[in-house]
C-alpha positions as CSV (number, residue, x, y, z in Angstrom):
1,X,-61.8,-18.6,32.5
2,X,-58.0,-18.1,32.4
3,X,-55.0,-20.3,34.3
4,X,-51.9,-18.2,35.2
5,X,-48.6,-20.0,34.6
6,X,-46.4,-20.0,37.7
7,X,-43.4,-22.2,36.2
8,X,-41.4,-22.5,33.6
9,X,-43.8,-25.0,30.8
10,X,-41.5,-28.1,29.5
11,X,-41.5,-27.8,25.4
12,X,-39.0,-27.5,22.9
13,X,-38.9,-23.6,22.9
14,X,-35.8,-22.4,24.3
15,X,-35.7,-21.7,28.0
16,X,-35.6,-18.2,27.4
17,X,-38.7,-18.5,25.5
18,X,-40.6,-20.7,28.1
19,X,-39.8,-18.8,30.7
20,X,-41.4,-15.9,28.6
21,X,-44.9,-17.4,29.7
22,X,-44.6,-17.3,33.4
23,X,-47.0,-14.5,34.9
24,X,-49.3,-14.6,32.1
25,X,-52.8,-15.3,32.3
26,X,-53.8,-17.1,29.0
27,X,-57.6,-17.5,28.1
28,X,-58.2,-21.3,28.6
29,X,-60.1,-23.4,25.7
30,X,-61.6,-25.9,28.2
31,X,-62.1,-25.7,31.8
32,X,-60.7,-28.5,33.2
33,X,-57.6,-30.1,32.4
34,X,-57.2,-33.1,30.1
35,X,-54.9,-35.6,29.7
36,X,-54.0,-36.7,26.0
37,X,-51.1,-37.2,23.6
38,X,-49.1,-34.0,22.8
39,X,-46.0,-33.3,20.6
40,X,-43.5,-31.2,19.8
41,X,-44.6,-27.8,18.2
42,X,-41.2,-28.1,16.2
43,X,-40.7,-31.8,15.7
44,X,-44.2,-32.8,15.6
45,X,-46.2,-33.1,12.6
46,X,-48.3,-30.3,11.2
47,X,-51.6,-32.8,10.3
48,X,-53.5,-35.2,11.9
49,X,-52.8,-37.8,9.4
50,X,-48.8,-37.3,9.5
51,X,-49.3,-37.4,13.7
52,X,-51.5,-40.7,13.3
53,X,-48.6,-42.0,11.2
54,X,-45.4,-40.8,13.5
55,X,-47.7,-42.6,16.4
56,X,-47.4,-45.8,14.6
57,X,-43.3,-46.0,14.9
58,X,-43.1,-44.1,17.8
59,X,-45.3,-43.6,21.3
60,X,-46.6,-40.1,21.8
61,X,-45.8,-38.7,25.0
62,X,-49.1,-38.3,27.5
63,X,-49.5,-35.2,29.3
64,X,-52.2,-33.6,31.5
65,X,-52.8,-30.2,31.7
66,X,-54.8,-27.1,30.0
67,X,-55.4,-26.2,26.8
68,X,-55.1,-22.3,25.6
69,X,-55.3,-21.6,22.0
70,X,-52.3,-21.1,20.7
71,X,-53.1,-17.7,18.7
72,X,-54.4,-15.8,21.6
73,X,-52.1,-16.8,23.9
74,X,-49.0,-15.8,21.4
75,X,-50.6,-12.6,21.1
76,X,-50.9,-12.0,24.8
77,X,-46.8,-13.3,25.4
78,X,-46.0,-10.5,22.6
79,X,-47.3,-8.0,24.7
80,X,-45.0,-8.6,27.5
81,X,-42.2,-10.5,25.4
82,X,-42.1,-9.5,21.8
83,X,-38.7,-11.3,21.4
84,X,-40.2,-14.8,22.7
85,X,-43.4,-14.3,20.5
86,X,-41.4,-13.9,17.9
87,X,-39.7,-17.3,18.3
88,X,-43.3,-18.7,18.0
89,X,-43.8,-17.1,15.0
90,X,-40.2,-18.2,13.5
91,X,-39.8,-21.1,14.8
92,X,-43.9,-22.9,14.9
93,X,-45.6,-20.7,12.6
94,X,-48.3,-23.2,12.4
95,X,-49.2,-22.7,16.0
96,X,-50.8,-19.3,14.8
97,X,-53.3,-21.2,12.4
98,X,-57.0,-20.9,13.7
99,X,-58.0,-23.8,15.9
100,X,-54.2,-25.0,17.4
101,X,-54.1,-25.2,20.7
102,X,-51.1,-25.1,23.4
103,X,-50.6,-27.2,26.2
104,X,-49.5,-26.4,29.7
105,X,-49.1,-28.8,32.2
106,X,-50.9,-29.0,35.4
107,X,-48.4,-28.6,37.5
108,X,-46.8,-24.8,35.9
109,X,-50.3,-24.1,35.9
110,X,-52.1,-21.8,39.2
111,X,-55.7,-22.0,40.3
112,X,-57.6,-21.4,37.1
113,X,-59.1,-17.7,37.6
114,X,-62.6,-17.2,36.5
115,X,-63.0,-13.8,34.8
């Protein structure tokens, strides 16, 4: 199942680099959407423990949308955008490790696309 992004995400990428992602269709890791606490992929911490820790002095954000992962769906934006793949790889190398995921929010989201 894939969801097509139709808007530009929110994120701490540059706009540029967001609005790399719109036309894509990414590979999703779940079906549905979920809602759960998200951070930055540049200000937020690399391990679980050090994001359990940040949560204690500061609230997470909550978001709902759909879960790609993040390696795939870098691969697929450098395809189309090597420049803004790049940033990824720059700027969030650790969202290339195996098992990160991205989130994209419902609402940049389309129908989710089976096949």
């Amino acid at each position: 199942m894939y969801i097509e992004i139709i808007k530009r995400p929110n994120g701490e990428a540059p706009e540029w680099v967001r609005d790399a992602w719109i036309g894509l269709r990414l590979p999703l890791y779940h079906h549905l959407p979920v809602t759960s606490k998200v951070q930055g992929v540049v200000t937020g911490s690399r391990t679980r423990l050090g994001a359990f820790l940040k949560g204690l002095v500061q609230e997470p954000q909550t978001m709902t949308g759909y879960y790609v992962h993040s390696k795939g769906a870098i691969e697929i934006l450098a395809a189309f955008n090597t420049d803004a793949a790049k940033w990824w790889v720059d700027n969030a190398p650790h969202s290339l490790e195996e098992g990160q995921v991205l989130m994209f929010e419902t609402q940049v989201c389309g129908n989710v696309i089976n096949g």
